[in-house]
C-alpha positions as CSV (number, residue, x, y, z in Angstrom):
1,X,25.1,-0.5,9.6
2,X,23.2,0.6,6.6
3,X,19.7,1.9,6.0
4,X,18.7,-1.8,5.4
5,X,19.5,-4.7,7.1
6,X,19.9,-7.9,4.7
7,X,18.9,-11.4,5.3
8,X,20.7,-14.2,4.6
9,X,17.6,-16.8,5.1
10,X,14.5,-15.0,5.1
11,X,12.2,-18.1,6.2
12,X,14.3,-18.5,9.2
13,X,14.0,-15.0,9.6
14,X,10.1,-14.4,9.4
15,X,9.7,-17.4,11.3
16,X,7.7,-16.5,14.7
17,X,5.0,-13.9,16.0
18,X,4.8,-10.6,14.5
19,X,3.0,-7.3,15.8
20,X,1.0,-5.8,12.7
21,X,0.1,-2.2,12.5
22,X,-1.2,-1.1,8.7
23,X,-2.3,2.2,7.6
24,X,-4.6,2.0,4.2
25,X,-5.1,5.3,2.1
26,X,-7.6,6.0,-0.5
27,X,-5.6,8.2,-2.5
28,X,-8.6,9.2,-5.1
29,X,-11.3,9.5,-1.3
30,X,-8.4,10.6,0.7
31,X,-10.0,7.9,3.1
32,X,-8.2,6.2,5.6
33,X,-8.2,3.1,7.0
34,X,-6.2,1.2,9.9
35,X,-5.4,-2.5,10.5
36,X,-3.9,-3.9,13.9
37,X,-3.2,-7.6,15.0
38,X,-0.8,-10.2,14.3
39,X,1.1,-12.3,12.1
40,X,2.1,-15.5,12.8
41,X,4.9,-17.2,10.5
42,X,4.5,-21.0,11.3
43,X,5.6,-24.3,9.3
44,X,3.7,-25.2,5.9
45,X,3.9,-28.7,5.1
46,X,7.7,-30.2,4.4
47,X,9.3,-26.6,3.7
48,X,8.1,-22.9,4.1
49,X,6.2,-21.0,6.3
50,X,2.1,-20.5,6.4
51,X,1.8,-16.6,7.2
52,X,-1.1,-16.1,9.1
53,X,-3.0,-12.9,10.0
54,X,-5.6,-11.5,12.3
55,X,-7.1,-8.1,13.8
56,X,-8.9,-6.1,13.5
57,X,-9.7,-3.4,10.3
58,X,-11.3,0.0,10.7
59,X,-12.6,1.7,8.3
60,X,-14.3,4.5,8.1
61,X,-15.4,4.6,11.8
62,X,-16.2,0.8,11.7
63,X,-14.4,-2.0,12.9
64,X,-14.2,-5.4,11.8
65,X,-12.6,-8.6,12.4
66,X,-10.0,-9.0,9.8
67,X,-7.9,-12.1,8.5
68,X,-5.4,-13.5,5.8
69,X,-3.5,-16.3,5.0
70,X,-0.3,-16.4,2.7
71,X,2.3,-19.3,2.0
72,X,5.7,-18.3,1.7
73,X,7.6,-21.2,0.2
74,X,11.3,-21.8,-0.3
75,X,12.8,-19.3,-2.8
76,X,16.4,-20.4,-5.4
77,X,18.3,-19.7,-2.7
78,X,17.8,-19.2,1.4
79,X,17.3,-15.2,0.9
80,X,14.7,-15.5,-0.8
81,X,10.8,-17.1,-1.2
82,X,8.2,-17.4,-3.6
83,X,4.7,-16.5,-1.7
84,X,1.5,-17.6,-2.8
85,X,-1.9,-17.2,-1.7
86,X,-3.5,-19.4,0.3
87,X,-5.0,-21.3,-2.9
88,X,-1.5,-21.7,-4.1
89,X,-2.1,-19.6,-7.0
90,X,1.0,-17.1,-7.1
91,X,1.4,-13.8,-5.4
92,X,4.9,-12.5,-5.6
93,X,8.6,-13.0,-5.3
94,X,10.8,-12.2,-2.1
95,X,15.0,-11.5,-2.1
96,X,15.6,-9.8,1.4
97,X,19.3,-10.5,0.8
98,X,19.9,-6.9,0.7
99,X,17.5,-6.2,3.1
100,X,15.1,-4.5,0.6
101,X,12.8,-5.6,-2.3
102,X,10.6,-4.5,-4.9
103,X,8.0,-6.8,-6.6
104,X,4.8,-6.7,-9.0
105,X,1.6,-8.4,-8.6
106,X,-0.6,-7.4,-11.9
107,X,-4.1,-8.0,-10.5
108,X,-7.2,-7.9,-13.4
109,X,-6.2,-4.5,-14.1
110,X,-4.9,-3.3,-11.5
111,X,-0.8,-3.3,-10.6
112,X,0.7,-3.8,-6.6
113,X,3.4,-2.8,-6.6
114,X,4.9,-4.0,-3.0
115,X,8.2,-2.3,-1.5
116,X,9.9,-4.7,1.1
117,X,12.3,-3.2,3.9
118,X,14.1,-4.8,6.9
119,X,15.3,-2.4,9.4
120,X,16.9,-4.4,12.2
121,X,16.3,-8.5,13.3
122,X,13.0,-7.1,14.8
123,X,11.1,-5.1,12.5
124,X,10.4,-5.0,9.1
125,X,8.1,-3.3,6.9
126,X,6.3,-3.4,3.3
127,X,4.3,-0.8,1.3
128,X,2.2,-1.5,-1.2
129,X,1.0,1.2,-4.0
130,X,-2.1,-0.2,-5.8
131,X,-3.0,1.4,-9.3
132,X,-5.8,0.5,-11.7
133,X,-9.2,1.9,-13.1
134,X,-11.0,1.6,-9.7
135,X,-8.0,1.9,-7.3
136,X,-5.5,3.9,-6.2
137,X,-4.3,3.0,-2.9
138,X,-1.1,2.9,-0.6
139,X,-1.3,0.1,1.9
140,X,1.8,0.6,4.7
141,X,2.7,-2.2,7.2
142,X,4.7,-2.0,9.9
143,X,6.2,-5.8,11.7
144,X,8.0,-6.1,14.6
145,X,8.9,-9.3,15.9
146,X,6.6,-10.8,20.0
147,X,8.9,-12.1,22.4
């Protein structure tokens, strides 16, 4: 087996409960921050999955509760999906067929740049490198798959 570990239908895939643990670096403050909870991958109206997520975020000492919601909706072909935020409005793409991905969200001015790699049936991770005029960030989540 290689280093990645493709998909062939990445909503079937995601489907479930996930363990979350993220790491979040100020690279300009050297701060650093830590997220840890859970993802749930559910269904979303007739097709796709509503990604939900919870924990808790620490920063700087100080915890607090933490939450997001994303829509990952049926990509061209069953590898992939298009997710949005939780308004619809459009986040990025998503083509695990190869088991890794690379995608741009330009963001005011800012630019995430997300890195997407599956490891095994149980764990996959993303990093995300933020640059702009007021950030410079590397966010790092790690999934692995409850039950």
């Amino acid at each position: 087996m290689g280093e990645f570990w493709p998909v062939r239908d990445v909503l079937t895939y995601l489907t479930g409960n996930w363990r979350v643990e993220r790491t979040v670096r100020d690279l300009a403050s050297d701060a650093e921050g830590r997220f840890a909870g859970t993802t749930v991958f559910g269904p979303f109206e007739d097709a796709g999955l509503l990604h939900h997520e919870s924990g808790t975020f620490v920063w700087q000492g100080v915890p607090r509760p933490a939450e997001r919601t994303l829509r990952f909706l049926p990509g061209p072909h069953p590898g992939t999906a298009l997710v949005r935020f939780s308004d619809g409005r459009p986040f990025h793409d998503l083509d695990l067929t190869s088991g890794r991905h690379v995608a741009d969200h330009p963001c005011a001015a800012d630019l995430y740049r997300g890195e997407f790699t599956v490891r095994d049936e149980h764990h996959w991770q993303s990093v995300w490198r933020v640059r702009g005029p007021a950030k410079d960030l590397v966010l790092t989540t790690g999934y692995a798959r409850v039950g």
